[in-house]
Residue frames relative to the residue before (quaternion, step in Angstrom):
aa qw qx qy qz dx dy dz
X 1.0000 0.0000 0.0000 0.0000 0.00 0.00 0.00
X 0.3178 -0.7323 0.5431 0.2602 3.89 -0.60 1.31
X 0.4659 -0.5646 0.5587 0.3899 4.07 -1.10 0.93
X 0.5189 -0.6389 0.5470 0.1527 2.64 -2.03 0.42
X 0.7559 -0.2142 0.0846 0.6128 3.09 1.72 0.05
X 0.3716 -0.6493 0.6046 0.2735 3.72 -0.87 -0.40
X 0.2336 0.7248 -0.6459 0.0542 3.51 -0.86 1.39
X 0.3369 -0.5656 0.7094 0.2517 3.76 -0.98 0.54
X 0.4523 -0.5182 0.7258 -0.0096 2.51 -1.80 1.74
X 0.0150 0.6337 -0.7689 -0.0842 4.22 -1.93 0.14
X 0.4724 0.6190 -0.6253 0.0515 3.16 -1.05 0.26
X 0.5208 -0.7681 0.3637 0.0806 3.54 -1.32 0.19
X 0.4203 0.4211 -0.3578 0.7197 2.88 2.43 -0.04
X 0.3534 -0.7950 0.4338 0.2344 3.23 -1.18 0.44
X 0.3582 0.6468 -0.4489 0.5018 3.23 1.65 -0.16
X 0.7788 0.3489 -0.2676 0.4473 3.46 0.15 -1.27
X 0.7555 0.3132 -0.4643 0.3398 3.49 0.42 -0.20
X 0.3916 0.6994 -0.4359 0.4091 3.48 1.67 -0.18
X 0.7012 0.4871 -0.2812 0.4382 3.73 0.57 -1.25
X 0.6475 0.5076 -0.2979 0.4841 3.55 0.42 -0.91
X 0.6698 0.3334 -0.4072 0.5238 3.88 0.38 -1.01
X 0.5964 0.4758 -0.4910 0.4206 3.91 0.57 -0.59
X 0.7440 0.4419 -0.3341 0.3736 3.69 0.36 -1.23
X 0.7967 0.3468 -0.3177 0.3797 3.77 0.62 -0.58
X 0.6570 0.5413 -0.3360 0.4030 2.88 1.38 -0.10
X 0.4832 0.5432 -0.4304 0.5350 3.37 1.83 0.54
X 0.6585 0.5483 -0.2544 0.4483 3.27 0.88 -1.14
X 0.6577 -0.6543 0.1496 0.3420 3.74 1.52 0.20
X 0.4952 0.7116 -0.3650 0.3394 3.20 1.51 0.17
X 0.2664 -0.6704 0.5872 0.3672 3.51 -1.19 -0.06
X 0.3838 -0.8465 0.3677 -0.0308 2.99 -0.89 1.36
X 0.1676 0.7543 -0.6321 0.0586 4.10 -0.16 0.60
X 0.1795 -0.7054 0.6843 -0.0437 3.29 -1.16 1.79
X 0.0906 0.5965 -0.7975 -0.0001 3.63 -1.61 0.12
X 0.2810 -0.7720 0.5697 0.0207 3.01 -1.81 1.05
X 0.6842 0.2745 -0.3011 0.6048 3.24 1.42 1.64
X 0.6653 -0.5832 0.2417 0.3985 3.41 -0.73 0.59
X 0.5259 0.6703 -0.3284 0.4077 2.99 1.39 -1.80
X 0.7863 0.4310 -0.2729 0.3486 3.56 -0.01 -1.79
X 0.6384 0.5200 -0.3454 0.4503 3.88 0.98 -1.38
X 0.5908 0.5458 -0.4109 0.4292 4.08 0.63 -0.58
X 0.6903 0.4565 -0.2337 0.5104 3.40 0.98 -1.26
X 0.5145 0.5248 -0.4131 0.5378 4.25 0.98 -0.66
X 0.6951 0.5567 -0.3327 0.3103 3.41 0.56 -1.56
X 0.7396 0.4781 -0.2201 0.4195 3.68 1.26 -1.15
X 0.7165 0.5712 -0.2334 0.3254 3.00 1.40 -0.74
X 0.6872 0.5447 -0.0543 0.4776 2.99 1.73 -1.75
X 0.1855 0.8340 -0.4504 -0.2592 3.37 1.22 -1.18
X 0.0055 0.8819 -0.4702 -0.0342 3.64 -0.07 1.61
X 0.6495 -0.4974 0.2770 0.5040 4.00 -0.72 0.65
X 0.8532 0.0770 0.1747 0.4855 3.47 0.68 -0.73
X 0.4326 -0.5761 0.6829 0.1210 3.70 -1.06 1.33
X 0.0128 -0.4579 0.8835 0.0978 3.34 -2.41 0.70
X 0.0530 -0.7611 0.6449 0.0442 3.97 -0.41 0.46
X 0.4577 -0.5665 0.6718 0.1353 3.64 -1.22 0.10
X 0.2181 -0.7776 0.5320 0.2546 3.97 -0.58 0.33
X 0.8257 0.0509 -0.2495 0.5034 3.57 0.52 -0.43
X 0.0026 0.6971 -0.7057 0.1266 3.06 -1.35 1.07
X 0.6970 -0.4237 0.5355 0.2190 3.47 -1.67 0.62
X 0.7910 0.1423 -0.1024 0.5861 3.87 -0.14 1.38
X 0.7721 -0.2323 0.0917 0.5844 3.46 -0.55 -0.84
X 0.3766 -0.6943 0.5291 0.3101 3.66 -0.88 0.44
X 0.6650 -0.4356 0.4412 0.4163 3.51 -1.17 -0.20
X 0.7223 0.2821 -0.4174 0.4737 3.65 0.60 0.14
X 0.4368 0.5253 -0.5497 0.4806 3.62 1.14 0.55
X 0.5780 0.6188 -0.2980 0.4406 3.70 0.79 -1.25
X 0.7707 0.4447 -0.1680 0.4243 3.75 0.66 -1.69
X 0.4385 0.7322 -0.2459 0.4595 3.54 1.97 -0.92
X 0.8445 0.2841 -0.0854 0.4459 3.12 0.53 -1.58
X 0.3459 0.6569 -0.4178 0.5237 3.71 1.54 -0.20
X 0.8430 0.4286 -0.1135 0.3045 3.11 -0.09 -1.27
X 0.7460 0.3391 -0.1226 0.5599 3.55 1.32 -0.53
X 0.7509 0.0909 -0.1237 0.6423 3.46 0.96 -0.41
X 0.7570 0.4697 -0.2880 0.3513 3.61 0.54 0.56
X 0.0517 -0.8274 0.5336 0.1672 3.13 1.59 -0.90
X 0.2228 0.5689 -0.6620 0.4341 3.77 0.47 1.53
X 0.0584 -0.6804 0.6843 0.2556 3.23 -1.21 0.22
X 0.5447 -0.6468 0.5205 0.1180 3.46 -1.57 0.45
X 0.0053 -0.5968 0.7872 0.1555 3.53 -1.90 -0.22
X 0.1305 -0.6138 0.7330 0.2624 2.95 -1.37 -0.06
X 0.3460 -0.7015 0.6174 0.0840 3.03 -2.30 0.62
X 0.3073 0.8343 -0.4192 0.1837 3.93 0.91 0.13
X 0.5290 -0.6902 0.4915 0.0465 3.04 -2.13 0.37
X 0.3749 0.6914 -0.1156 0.6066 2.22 2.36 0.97
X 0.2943 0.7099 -0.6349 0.0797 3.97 -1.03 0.84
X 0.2502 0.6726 -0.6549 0.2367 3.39 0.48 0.23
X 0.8242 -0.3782 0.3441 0.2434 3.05 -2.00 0.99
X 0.7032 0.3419 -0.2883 0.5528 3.62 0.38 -1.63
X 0.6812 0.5615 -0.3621 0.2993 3.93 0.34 -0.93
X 0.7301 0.4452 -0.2896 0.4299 3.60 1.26 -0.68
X 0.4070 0.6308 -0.3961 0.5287 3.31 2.03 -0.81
X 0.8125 0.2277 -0.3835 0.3754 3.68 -0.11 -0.87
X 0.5264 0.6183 -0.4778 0.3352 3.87 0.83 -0.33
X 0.6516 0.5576 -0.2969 0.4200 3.17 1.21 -1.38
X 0.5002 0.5605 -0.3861 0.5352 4.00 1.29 -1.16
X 0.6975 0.5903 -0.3182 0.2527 3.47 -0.08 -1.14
X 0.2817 -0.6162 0.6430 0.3571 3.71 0.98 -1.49
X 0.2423 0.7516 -0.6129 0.0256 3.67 -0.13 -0.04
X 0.3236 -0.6751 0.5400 0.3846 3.79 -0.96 0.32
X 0.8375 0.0007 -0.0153 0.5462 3.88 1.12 0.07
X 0.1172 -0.7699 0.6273 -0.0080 3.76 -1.02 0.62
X 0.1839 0.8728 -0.4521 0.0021 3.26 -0.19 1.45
X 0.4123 -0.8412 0.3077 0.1663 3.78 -0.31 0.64
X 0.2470 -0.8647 0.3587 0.2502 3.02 -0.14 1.36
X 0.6976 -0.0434 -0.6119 -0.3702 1.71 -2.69 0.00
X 0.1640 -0.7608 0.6239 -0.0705 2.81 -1.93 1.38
X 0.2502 -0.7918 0.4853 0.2737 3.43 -0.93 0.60
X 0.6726 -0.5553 0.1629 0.4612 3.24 -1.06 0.41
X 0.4984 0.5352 -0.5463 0.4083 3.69 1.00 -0.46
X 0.6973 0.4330 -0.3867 0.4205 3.77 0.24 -0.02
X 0.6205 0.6455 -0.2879 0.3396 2.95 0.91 -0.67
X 0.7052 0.6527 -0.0355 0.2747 3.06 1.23 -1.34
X 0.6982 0.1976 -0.3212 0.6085 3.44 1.10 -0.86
X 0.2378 0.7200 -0.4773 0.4441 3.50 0.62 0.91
X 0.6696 0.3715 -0.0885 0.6370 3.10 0.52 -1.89
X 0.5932 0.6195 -0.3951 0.3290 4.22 0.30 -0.65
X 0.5750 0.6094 -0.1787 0.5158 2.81 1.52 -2.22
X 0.6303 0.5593 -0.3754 0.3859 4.10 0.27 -0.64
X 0.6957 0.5225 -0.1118 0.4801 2.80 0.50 -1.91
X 0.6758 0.4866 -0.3318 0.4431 3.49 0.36 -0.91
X 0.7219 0.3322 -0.2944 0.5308 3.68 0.59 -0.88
X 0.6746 0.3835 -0.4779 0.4116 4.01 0.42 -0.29
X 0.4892 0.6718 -0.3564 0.4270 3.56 1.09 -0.50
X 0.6199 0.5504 -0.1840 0.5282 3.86 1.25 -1.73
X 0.2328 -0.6840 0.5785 0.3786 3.93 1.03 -1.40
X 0.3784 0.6055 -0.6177 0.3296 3.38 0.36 1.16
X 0.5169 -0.6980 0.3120 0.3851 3.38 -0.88 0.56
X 0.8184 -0.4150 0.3078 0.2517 2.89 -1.70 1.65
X 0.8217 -0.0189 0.1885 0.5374 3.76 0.59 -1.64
X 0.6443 -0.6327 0.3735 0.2121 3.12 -1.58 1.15
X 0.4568 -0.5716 0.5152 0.4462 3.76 -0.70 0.41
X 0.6907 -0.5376 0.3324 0.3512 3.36 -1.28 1.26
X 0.7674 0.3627 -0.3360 0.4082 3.87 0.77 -0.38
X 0.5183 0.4859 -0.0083 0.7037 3.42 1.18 -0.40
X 0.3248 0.6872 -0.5581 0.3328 3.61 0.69 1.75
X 0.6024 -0.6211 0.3106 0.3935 3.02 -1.32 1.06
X 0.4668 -0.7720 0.3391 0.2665 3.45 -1.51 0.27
X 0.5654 -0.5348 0.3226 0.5387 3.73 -0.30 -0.48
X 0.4932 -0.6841 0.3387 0.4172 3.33 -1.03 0.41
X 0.4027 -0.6907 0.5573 0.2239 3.54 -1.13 0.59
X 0.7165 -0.1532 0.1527 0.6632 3.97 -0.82 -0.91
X 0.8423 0.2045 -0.1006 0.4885 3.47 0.21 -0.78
X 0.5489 -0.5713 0.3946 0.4654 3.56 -1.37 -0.87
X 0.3983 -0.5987 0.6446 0.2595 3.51 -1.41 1.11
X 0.6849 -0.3600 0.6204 0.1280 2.36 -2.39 -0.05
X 0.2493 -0.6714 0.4503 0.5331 3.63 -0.35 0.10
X 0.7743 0.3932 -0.3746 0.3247 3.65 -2.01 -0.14
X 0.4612 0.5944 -0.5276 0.3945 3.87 1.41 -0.05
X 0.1290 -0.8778 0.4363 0.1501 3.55 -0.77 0.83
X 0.3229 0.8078 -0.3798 0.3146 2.90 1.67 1.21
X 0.6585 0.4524 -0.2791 0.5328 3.41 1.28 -0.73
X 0.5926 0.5503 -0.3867 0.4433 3.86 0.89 0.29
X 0.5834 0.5801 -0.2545 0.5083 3.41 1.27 -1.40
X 0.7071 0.4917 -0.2635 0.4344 3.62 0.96 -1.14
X 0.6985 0.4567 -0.2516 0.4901 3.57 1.27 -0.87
X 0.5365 0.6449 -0.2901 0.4606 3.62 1.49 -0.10
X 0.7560 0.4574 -0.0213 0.4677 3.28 1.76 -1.02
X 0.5447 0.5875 -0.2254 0.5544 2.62 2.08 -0.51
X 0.5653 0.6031 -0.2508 0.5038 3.81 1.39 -1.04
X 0.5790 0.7079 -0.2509 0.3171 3.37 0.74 -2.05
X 0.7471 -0.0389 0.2264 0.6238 3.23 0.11 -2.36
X 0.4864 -0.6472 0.5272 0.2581 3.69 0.39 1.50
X 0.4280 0.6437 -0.6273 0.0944 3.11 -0.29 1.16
X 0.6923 -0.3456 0.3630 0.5191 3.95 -1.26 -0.44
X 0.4606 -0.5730 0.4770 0.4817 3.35 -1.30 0.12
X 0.5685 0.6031 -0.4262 0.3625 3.56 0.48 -0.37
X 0.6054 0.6154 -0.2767 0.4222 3.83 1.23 -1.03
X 0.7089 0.5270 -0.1421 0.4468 2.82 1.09 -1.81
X 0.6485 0.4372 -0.3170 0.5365 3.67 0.87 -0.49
X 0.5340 0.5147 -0.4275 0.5169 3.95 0.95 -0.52
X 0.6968 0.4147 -0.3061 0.4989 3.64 0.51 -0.91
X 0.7491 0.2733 -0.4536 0.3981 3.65 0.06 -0.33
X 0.7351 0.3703 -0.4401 0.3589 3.46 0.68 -0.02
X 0.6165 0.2732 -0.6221 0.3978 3.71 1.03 0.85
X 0.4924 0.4964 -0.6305 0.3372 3.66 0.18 0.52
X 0.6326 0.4267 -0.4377 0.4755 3.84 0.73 -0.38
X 0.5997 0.4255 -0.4369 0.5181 3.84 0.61 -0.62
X 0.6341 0.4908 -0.4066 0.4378 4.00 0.39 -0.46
X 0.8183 0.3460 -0.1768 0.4237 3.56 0.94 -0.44
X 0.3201 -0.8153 0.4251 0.2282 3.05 1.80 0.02
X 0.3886 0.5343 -0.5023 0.5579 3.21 0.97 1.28
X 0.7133 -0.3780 0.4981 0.3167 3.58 -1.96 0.34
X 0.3601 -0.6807 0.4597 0.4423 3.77 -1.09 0.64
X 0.5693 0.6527 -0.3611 0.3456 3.48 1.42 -0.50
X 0.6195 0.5181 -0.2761 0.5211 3.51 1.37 -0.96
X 0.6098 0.6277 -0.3569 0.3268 3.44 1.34 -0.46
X 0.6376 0.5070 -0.2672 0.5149 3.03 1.11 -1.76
X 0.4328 0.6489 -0.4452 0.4398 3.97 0.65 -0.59
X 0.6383 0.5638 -0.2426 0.4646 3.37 0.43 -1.49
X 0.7133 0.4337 -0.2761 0.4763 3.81 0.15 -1.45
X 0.7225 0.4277 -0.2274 0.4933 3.57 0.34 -1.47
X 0.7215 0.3580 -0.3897 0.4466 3.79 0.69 0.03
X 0.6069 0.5050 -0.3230 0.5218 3.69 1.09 -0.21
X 0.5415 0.5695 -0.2977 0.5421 3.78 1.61 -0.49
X 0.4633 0.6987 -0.1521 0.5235 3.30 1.15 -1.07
X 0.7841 0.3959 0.0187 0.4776 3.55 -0.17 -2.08
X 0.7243 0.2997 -0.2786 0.5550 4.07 1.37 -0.45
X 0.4720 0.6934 -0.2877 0.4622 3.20 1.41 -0.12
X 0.7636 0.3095 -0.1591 0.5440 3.35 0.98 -0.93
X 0.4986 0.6168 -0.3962 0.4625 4.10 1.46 -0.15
């Protein structure tokens, strides 16, 4: 069976990073994992893979050191995968350029056409990553596009009031029907008031 691509895996739990290299590496990918920044910078030089999943906090460098150095001396582009949305955490995803920011927990069947959705566009020659303002989003029920800021708004809501993705998407579309506004113009709304406490 020909890969679908090459992506380095980060994470620091090893279960989780165990599950993922199993799941993408069913789902056809070739797969290179490290379970610390240090080791994933050094994979990154060695391995050069199309594309980074990174974790954000980790022991040593964090996943936006890892995504830092992608990006400037690698020209990899990234996603992240965390248990994280807080304000300052999307502010720096959003700095970064990510091609995607999903919030965990997810399994890998979610995870995946996510990871597809990447591949598919670096594969097309569109660009790898999002202009720093205009970062990619988390995944929602399905895969996004990059710069839709609907699958983030949902993972923001999903953290907030722990809820399912499926909840979390019911809620943003009745706060957009309550405002009589687009759910997309909605989620806009969230990610600009996140934004706006971010900067207080």
């Amino acid at each position: 069976m020909t890969s679908k691509g090459k992506i380095l895996v980060v994470d620091d739990d090893r279960l989780v990073l165990a599950t993922l290299v199993h799941g993408l590496a069913e789902a056809g990918y070739e797969v290179v994992d490290a379970d610390n920044g240090d080791d994933a910078i050094l994979l990154a030089r060695q391995q050069r893979p199309e594309l980074a999943l990174l974790d954000i906090r980790m022991e040593g460098k964090s996943g936006f050191d890892v995504a830092e150095y992608l990006r400037d001396v690698c020209r990899i582009p990234f996603m992240f995968l965390s248990a994280f949305s807080d304000a300052a955490t999307v502010a720096q995803v959003e700095a970064l350029g990510a091609v995607a920011y999903m919030v965990k927990p997810l399994d890998v069947g979610q995870i995946v056409p996510t990871v597809d959705a990447a591949f598919a566009r670096l594969h097309a020659g569109a660009p790898a990553a999002a202009p720093a303002l205009a970062p990619a989003s988390a995944a929602a029920a399905a895969s996004v596009a990059l710069g839709d800021p609907l699958p983030m708004a949902v993972g923001v809501l999903m953290h907030r009031h722990s809820l399912t993705r499926i909840a979390a998407l019911e809620r943003l579309r009745r706060m957009a029907a309550e405002q009589g506004v687009s759910e997309a113009a909605q989620a806009e709304r969230l990610l600009a008031a996140l934004e706006e406490l971010a900067r207080t």
